[in-house]
N, C-alpha and C positions, 0 to 999 in steps of 0.2 A: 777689726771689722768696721767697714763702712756702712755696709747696711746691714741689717738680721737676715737677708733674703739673696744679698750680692756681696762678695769679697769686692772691696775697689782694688783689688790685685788681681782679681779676675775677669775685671775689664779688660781691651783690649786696649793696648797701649795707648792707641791713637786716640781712641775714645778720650782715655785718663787724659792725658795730655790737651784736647782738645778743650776739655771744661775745666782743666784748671788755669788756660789761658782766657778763655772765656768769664771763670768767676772774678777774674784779676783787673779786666778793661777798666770798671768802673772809678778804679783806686790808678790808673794812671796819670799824667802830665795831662793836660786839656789837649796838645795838637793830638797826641799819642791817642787818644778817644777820637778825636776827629781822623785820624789816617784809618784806621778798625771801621768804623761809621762807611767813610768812603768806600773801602775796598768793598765791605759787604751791601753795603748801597747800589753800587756799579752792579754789582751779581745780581741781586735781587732786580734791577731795573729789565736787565738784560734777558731773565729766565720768567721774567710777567709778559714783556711783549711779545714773547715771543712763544706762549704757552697759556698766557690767559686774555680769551677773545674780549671778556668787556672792559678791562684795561686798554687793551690795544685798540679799542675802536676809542674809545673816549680820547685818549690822546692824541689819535692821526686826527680826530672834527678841531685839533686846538694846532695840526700841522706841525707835531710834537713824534720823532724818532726815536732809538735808543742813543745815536748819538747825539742828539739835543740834551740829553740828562745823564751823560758820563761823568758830570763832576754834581757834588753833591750839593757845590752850591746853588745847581740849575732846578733843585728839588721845587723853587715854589712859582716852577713854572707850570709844573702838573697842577690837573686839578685836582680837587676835595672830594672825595668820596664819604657818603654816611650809610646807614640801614636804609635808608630807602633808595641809597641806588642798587643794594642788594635786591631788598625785597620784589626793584620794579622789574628782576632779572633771573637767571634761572639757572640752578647749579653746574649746568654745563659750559656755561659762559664764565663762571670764576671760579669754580674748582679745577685745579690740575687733576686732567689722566683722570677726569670722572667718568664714573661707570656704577649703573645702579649696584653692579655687585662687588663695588672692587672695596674692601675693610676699612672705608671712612666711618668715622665718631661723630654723628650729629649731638651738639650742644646747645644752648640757648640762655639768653640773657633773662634775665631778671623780666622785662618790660617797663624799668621805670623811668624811661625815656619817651615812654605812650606804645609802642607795640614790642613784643617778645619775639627777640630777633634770634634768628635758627644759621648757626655756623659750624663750623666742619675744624676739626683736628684730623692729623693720621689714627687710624684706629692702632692701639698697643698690643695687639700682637704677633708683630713682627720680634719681636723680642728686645725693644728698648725702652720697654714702659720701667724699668728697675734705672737705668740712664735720665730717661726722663725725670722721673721724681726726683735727682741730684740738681737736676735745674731748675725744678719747681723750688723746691725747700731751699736752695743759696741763695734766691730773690727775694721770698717770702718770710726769712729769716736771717735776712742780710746783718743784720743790725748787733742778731747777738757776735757775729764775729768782729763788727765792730768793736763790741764792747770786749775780745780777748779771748772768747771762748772758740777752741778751736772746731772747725766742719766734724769732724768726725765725732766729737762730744754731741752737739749740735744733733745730730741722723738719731742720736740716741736717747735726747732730753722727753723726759713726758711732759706732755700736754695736757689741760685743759680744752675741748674743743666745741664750743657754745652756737651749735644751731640744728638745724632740722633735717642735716644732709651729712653723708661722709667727707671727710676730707682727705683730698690726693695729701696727705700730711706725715707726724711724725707722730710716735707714738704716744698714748695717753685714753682718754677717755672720752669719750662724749654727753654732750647735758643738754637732752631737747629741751625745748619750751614747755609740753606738756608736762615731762618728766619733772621738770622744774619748777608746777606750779601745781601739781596733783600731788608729789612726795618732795615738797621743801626740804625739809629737815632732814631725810634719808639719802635725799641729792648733796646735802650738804656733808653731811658724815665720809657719804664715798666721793668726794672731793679733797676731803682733811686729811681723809687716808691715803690719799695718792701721793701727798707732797711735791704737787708738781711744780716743776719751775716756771711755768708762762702757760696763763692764759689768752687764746684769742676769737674773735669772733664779729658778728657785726655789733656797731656800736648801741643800737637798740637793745639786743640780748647781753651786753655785758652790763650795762645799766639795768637792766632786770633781777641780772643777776645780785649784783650788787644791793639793789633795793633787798633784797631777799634775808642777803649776808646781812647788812641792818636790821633787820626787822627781828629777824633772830637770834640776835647779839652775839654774832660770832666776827664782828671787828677785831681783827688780833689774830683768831685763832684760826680765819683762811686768809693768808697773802701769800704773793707770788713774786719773784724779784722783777717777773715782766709783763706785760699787757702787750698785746697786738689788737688794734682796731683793726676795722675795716669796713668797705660797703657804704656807708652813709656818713656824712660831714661829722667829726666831733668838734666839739666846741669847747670854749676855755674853760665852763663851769662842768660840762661832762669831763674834761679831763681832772678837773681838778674832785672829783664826786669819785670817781674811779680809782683814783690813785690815794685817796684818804682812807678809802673803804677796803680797797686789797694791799695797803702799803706796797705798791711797786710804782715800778718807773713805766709808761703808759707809752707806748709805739706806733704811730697811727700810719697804715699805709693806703693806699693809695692803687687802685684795681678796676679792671674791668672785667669780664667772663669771657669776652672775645680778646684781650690782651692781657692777661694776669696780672703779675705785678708791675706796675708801670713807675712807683716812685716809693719808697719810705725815711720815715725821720731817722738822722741821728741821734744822742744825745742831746746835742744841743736845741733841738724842736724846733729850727726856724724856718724849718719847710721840708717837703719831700725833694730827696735825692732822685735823679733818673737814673734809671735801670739803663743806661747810656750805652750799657754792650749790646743789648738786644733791640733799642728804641731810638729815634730820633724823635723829638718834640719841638709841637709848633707853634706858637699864639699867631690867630688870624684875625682880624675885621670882619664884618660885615659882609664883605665884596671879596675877602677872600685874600688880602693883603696881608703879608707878616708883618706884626706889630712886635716895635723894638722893648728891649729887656723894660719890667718894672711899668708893663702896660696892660690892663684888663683886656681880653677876649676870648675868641674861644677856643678850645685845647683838640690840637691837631696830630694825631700821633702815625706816626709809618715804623711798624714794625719789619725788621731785617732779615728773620729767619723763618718768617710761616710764608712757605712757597706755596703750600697747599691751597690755601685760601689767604693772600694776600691781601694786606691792609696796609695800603699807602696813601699818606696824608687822610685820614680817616679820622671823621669830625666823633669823639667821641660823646657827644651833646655835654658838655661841661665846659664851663670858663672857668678860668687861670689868668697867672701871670708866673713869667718866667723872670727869676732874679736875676740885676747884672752882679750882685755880689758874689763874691766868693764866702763858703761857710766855714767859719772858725774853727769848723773840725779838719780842714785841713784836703778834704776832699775838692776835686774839680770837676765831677760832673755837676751838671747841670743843676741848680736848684730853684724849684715852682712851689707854687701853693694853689690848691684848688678852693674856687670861690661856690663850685656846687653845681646844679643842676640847673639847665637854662629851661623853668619849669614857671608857667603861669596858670593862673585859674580865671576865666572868664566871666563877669557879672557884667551882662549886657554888655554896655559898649565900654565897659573898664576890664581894665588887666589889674591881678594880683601877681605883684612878680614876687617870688621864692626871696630874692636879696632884698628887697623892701623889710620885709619884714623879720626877717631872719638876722638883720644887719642890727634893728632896735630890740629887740627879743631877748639878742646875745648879750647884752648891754645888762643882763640881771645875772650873775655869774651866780650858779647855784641855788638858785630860785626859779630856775622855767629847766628839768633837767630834757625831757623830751616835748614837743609840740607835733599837732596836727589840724589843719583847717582844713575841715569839713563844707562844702556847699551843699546844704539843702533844698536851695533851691533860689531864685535871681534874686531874692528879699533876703534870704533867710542863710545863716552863715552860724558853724559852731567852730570854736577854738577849743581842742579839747590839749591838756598837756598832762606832766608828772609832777608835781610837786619836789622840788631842790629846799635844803633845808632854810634859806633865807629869804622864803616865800611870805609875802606880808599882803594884806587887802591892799594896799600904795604899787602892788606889783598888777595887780588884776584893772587898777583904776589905767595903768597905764599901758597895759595891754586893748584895753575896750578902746582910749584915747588914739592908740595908732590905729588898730583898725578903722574907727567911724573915720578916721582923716583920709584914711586909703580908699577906703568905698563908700565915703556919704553917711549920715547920721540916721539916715531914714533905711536901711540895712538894718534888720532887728538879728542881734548878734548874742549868742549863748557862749557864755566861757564857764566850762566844765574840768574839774579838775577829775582823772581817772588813774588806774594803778599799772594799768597797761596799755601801751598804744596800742591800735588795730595792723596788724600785718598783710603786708603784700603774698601772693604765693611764693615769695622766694625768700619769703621770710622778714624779709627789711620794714622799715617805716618810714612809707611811703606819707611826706609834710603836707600833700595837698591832695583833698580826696572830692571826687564830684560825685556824691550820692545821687544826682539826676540821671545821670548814666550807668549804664553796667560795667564798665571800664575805668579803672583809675586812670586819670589824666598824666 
């Protein structure tokens, strides 16, 4: 059995057939990715102009046809799409065959790009939602078959699963926040008992967790041979915190809410792999130029198979860089790394950029495990973080040093150490918060 719900013998041929050619793209020769890319490129270009009206307008103001982008190298001749050319537009202009009543899935982001953006899936039940979860979970859980374990083991591995919502996932357990901090010890026991082989979650709630499994000296007696990140940057002293405390090997992917899994590590951890069957990826400029392999900017992704609501060349607010190497694992998709969130905090006429400080921060390995700057107000700024175990007063002297240099000396600055960071509604931990407003920035 493939699933507990679907025999994969009780798919339809074509189906089977279709997604085990589909889970295979990504392990092909690099032209063999690029012929798959193109073919489905040409379709998707061809079925947006001709079905979604705010694509089609934005391209004819640039004198831009279906045949001007038949070949996929003409992709960056279109332009950039983000949430706000969404938001500034109206479901009937970029939904296909919308209709208030026809079984679309409204979903929504996080908001921690500044507003909580509202997108559209097929709703599941036309009867492919048991299909669909076999292409959720081979993206999402790529890695174990990397490592040899075969898909059909895989549909059946329990989980650990660390947040505040269900997950389209595999089977196992779930460990809220609350649950996890009102019955510690009772979370922990029904976690010991599950023996599961991989926990995953965002990287805020695995570190929670974690602190937890410390605090109550059960180092040793909960590990897992795997870890999945997700959701927010980890960093070299979180991985290294993570992986001491649950003895496993630590797997950080790479996602959005409106594009799922868009990249994850091999073993070797030297950056996320693309999801290259279902994604093209783009690093741009400023101006909107593709920037060559092994160059900072920002991460441009045109998804292949949501005709529904199409995303091409869609600025996901994140900077990257795309590798010209090849990865020692032997793989030829694509391989990026994401540099995080193109996220600032305003104090008058100064910007606090998210890499400023995150770049010197990272530089205490296991001594700063999570961070949050707080503005309270154009004076008044708190750094509040988590305490990593080679947290020294020489660590705080040099945190107060990089801030007063970023924002002036005359900035009265509180550094508070806490046990928890403050969560966004979708659960994450959101590094830059503007107490002067009602809105995280």
């Amino acid at each position: 059995m493939w699933l507990s719900f679907l025999s994969f013998q009780q798919m339809l041929s074509y189906e089977k057939l279709k997604f085990l050619v589909w889970n295979n793209v990504h392990a092909l020769p690099g032209w063999q990715i690029k012929l798959w890319q193109s073919v489905h490129f040409r379709r998707l270009v061809s079925h947006t102009y001709e079905h979604i009206p705010l694509y089609r307008i934005l391209w004819k103001e640039r004198g831009i046809t279906k045949k001007t982008v038949q070949k996929m190298s003409n992709l960056c001749l279109l332009p950039t799409v983000s949430k706000k050319t969404f938001l500034e537009s109206t479901p009937d202009k970029y939904v296909y065959n919308y209709s208030p009543i026809y079984p679309y899935e409204w979903l929504s982001t996080s908001g921690s790009t500044g507003t909580p953006f509202r997108f559209i899936f097929p709703a599941s039940g036309d009867g492919s939602h048991d299909i669909e979860r076999l292409y959720v979970i081979a993206k999402r859980w790529r890695f174990l078959e990397w490592d040899g374990i075969p898909f059909d083991k895989i549909l059946s591995t329990n989980v650990v699963k660390m947040g505040d919502r269900k997950w389209f996932d595999l089977p196992g357990i779930y460990v809220h926040t609350e649950q996890l901090r009102s019955k510690p010890g009772e979370t922990l026991e029904q976690v010991r008992a599950l023996r599961a082989k991989a926990i995953f979650g965002f990287v805020s709630k695995i570190i929670e967790f974690c602190t937890v499994v410390r605090k109550h000296n059960m180092v040793g007696k909960i590990s897992f041979p795997y870890c999945s990140t997700m959701g927010e940057i980890l960093t070299k002293d979180q991985r290294h915190f993570i992986g001491e405390t649950l003895l496993c090997e630590v797997y950080d992917r790479y996602s959005t809410e409106e594009l799922r899994t868009i990249g994850i590590e091999c073993r070797e951890h030297s950056g996320f792999h693309l999801s290259s069957e279902s994604l093209i990826l783009e690093i741009i400029d400023e101006n909107g130029n593709v920037l060559p392999p092994e160059t900072e900017g920002k991460i441009v992704i045109t998804n292949l198979f949501n005709k529904v609501m199409p995303f091409i060349r869609y600025e996901v607010g994140d900077r990257g860089v795309i590798h010209g190497r090849k990865c020692s694992c032997g793989l030829a998709t694509p391989l990026f790394t994401v540099a995080g969130r193109e996220r600032t905090l305003r104090f008058g006429i100064k910007n606090l950029y998210y890499g400023d400080v995150n770049g010197l921060i990272s530089k205490y390995v296991n001594a700063i495990l999570q961070w949050q700057i707080k503005k309270m107000s154009e004076e008044h700024v708190e750094f509040l973080f988590v305490k990593g175990d080679t947290y020294t007063s020489s660590t705080e002297r040099h945190v107060r040093a990089t801030l007063e240099r970023l924002l002036g000396k005359a900035t009265r600055i509180v550094i508070r150490a806490v046990s928890n960071m403050q969560l966004t509604k979708a659960g994450k931990t959101d590094v830059f918060i503007d107490a002067t407003k009602q809105d995280v920035l």
